[in-house]
C-alpha positions in Angstrom: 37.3 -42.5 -11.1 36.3 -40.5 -7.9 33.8 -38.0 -8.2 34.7 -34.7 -6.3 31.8 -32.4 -7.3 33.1 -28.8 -6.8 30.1 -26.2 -7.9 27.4 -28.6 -8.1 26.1 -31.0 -5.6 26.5 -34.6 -5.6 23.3 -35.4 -5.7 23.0 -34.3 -9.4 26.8 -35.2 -10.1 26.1 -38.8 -9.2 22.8 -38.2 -11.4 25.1 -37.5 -14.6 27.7 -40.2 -14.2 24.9 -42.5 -13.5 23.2 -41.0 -17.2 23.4 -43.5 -20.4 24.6 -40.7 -22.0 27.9 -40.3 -20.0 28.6 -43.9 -20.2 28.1 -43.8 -24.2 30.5 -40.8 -24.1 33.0 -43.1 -22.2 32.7 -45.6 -24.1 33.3 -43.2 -27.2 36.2 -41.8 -25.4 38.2 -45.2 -24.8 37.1 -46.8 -27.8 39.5 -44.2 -29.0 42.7 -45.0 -27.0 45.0 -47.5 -27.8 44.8 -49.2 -24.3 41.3 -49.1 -23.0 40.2 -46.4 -20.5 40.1 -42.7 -20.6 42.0 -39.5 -19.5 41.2 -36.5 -17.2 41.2 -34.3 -20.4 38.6 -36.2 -22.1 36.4 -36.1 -19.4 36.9 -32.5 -19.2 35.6 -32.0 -23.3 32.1 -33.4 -21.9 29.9 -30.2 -22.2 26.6 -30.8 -19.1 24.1 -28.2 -19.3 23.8 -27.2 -15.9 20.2 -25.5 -14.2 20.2 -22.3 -12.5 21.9 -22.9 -8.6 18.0 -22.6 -7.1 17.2 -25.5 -8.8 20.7 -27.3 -8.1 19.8 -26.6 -4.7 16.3 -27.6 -4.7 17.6 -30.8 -6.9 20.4 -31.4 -4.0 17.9 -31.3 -1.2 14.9 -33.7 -2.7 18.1 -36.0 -3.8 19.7 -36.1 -0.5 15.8 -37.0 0.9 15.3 -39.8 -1.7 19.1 -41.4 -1.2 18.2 -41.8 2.5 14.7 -43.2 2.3 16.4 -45.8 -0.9 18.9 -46.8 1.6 16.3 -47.4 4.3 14.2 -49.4 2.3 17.3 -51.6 1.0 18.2 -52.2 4.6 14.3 -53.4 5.5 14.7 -55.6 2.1 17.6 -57.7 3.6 15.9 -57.7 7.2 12.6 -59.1 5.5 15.2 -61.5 3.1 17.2 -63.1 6.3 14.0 -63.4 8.1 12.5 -65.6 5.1 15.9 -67.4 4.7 15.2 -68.1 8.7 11.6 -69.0 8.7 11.4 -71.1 5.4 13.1 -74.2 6.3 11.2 -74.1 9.7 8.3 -73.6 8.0 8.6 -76.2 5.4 10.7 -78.8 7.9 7.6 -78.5 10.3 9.5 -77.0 13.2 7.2 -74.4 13.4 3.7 -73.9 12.2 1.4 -70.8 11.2 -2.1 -71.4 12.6 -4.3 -68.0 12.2 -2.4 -65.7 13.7 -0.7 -68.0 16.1 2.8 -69.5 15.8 3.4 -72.9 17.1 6.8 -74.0 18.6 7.3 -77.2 19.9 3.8 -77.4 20.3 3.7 -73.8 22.4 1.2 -71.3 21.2 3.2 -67.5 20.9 0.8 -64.7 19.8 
């Protein structure tokens, strides 16, 4: 399924197909079918009360903000992950050690 929100943003249409709701109406939907899945007309039937466009935009905006700072801190999160996956088995083979606030290297101090 691709989502091509036309008068709403995507911000609140990824909000909706991301709902339990939706996914319990898909799942009523091709529960239905003989062969698993769903057409374009039964996803048209699903009635979603929409706000007034103010609060769409509003909704869009603080969405959009949120997405980006989510990304960001999921790329810091791997960054922080392969630096453990680096530093552990140093740490634990001895390579290096953590003195204070020192790091020793073949016996070279590195602030």
């Amino acid at each position: 399924m691709k989502l091509e929100p036309k008068s709403i943003g995507s911000e609140f249409a990824f909000q909706v197909v991301s709902s339990n709701s939706f996914y319990d109406y898909l799942q009523g939907a091709s529960s239905k079918a003989v062969q698993a899945g769903f057409s374009k007309s039964e996803i048209s039937n699903l009635q979603i009360v929409l706000p007034p466009r103010n609060i769409l935009d509003h909704y869009e905006l603080l969405g959009t903000i949120f997405w980006k700072e989510t990304k960001h801190i999921s790329k810091f999160q791997n960054y922080l992950s392969k630096t453990r996956d680096t530093l552990l088995p140093k740490l634990i083979s001895g390579e290096i050690r953590v003195l204070d606030e020192h790091i020793i290297e073949n016996d070279e101090a590195y602030l």
